[in-house]
C-alpha positions as CSV (number, residue, x, y, z in Angstrom):
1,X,63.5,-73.2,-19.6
2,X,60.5,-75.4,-19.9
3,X,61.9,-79.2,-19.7
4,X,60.2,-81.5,-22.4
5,X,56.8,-83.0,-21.0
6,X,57.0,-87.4,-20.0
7,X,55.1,-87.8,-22.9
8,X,58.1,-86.4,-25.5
9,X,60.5,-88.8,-22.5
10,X,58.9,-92.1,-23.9
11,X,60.1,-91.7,-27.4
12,X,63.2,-93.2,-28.4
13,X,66.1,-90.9,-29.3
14,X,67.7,-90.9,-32.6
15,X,71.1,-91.3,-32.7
16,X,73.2,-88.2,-33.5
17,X,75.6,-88.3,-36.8
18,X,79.0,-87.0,-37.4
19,X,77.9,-84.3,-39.1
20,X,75.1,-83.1,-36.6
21,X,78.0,-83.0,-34.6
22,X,79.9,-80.9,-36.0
23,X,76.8,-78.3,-36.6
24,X,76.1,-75.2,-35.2
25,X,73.1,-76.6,-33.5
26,X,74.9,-79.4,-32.0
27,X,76.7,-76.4,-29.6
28,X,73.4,-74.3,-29.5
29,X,72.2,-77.5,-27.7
30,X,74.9,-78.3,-25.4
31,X,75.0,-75.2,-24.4
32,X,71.2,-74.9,-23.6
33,X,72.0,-78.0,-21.7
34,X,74.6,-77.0,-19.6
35,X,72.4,-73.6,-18.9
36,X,69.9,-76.0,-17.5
37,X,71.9,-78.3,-15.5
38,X,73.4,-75.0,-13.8
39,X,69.7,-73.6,-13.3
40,X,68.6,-77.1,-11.9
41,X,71.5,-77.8,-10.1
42,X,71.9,-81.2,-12.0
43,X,74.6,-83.3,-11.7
44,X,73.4,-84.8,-15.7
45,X,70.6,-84.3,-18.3
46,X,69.7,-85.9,-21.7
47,X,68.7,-83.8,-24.9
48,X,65.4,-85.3,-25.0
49,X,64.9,-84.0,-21.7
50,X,64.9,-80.2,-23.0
51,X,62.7,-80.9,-26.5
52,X,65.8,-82.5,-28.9
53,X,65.4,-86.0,-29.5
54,X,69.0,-87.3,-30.3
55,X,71.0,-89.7,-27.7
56,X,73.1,-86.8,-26.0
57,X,74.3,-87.2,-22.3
58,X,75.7,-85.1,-20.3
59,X,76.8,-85.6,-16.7
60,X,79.1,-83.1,-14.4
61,X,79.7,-81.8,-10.9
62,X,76.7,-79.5,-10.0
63,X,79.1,-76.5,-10.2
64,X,80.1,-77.8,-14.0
65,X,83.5,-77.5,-13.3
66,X,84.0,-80.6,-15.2
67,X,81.6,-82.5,-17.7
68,X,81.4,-85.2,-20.0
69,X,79.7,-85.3,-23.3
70,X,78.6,-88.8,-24.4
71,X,77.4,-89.2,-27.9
72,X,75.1,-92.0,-29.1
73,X,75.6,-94.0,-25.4
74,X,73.8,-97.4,-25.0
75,X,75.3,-99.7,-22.1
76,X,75.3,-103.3,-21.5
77,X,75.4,-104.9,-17.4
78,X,78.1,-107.3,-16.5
79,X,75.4,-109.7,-14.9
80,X,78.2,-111.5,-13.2
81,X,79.3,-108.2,-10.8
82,X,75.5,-108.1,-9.5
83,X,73.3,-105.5,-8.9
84,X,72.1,-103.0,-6.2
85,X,69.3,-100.9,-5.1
86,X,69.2,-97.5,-5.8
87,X,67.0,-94.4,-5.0
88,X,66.9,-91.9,-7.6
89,X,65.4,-88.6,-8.5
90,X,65.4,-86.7,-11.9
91,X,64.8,-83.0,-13.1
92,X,62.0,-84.3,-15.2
93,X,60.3,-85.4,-12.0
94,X,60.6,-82.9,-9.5
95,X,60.5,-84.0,-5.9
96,X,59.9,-87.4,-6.6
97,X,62.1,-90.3,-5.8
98,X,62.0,-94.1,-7.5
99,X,63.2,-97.2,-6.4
100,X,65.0,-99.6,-8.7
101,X,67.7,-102.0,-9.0
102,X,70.5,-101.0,-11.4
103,X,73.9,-102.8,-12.5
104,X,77.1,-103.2,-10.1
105,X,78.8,-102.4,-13.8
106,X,78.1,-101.8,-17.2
107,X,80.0,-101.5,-20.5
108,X,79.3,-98.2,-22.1
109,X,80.1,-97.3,-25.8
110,X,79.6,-94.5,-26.9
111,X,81.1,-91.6,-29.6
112,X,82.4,-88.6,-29.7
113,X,85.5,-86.8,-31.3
114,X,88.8,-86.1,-30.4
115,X,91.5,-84.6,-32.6
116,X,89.2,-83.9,-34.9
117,X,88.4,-87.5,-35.7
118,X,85.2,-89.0,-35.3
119,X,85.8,-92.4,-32.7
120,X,84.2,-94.8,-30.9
121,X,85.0,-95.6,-27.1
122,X,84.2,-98.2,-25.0
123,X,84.7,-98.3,-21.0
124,X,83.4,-100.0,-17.7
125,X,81.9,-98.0,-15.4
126,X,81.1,-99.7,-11.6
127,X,78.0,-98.2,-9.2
128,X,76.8,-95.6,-11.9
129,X,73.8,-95.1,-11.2
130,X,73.3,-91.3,-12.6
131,X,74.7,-92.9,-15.9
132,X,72.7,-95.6,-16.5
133,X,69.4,-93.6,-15.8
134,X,70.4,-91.2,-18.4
135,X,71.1,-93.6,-20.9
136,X,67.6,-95.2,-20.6
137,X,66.0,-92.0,-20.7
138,X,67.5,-91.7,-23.9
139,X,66.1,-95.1,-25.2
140,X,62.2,-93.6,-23.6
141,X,62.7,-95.7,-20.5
142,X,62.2,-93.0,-17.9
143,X,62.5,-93.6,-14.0
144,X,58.8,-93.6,-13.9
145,X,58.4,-96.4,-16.2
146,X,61.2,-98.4,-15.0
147,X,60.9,-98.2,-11.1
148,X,58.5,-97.5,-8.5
149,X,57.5,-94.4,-6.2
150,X,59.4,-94.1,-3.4
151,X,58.3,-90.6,-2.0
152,X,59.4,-87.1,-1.9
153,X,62.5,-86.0,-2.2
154,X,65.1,-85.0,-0.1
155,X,68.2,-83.0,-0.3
156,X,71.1,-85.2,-1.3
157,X,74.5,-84.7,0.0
158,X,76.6,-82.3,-2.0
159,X,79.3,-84.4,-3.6
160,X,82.8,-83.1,-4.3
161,X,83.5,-82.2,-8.2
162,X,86.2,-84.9,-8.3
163,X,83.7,-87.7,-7.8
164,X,81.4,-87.0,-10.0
165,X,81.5,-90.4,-12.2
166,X,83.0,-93.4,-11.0
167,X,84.7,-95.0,-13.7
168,X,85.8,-98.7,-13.4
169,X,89.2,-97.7,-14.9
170,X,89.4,-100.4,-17.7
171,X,89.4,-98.6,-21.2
172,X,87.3,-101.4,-23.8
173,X,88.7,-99.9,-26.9
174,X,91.9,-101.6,-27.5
């Protein structure tokens, strides 16, 4: 699997509907995802990232033993919890690292459905850094663009399924 070239990673993705959903090619695509996070040994990857240019996250343990789908994300900081520095790779840049400062904690919304209905969620998440860089990838803001060259990389530690996304444990919705 050839991963989509930077220049296809500075275009904005559209936002998926219910019905593209709910499509055949909707699981064609998660599944092609998956396949490549597996291959890569990613811990999350965008659609735009393998050709399909619709705001589709994914992020799970490296063994995929658990994942999360996020439809249509977009994220907002909670300036007053801070921010941090971070040094981060992606499988669109191999062996490169960045440097950057990302949010403390952001408000994510994002879509999806569940018992067959279409919804809307909304939820903090605190020191996500994997998450926030996936979510500007999908709005063409790619590591390159957004922080600076740090150097090669190096093996990061293996982290255990359980704690693959750190939610903030406050559910927006309600």
């Amino acid at each position: 699997m050839q991963l989509a070239d930077e220049d296809k990673l500075k275009i904005k993705s559209s936002l998926l509907s219910e019905e593209e959903m709910r499509s055949p090619l909707f699981k064609g695509y998660i599944k092609e995802m998956l396949k490549v996070m597996q291959e890569l040994f990613a811990t999350g990857i965008t659609a735009n990232q393998i050709g399909w240019a619709k705001k589709v996250i994914i992020i799970g343990a490296k063994d995929l033993s658990r994942y999360d789908i996020f439809i249509n994300a977009s994220y907002k900081p909670i300036k007053k919890h801070g921010t941090y520095n971070s040094i981060e790779g992606s499988i669109s840049f191999p062996k490169k690292q960045f440097s950057l400062t990302r949010w403390n904690t952001i408000k994510v919304t994002y879509s999806g459905i569940i018992n067959n209905r279409w919804q809307t969620f909304c939820k903090k998440f605190r020191l996500e850094s994997n998450l926030q860089q996936l979510i500007d990838l999908t709005d063409g803001i790619s590591l390159k663009n957004k922080g600076s060259y740090f150097g090669e990389y190096l093996p990061d530690i293996d982290i255990p399924s359980k704690t693959y996304l750190k939610y903030y444990g406050e559910d927006l919705n309600g």
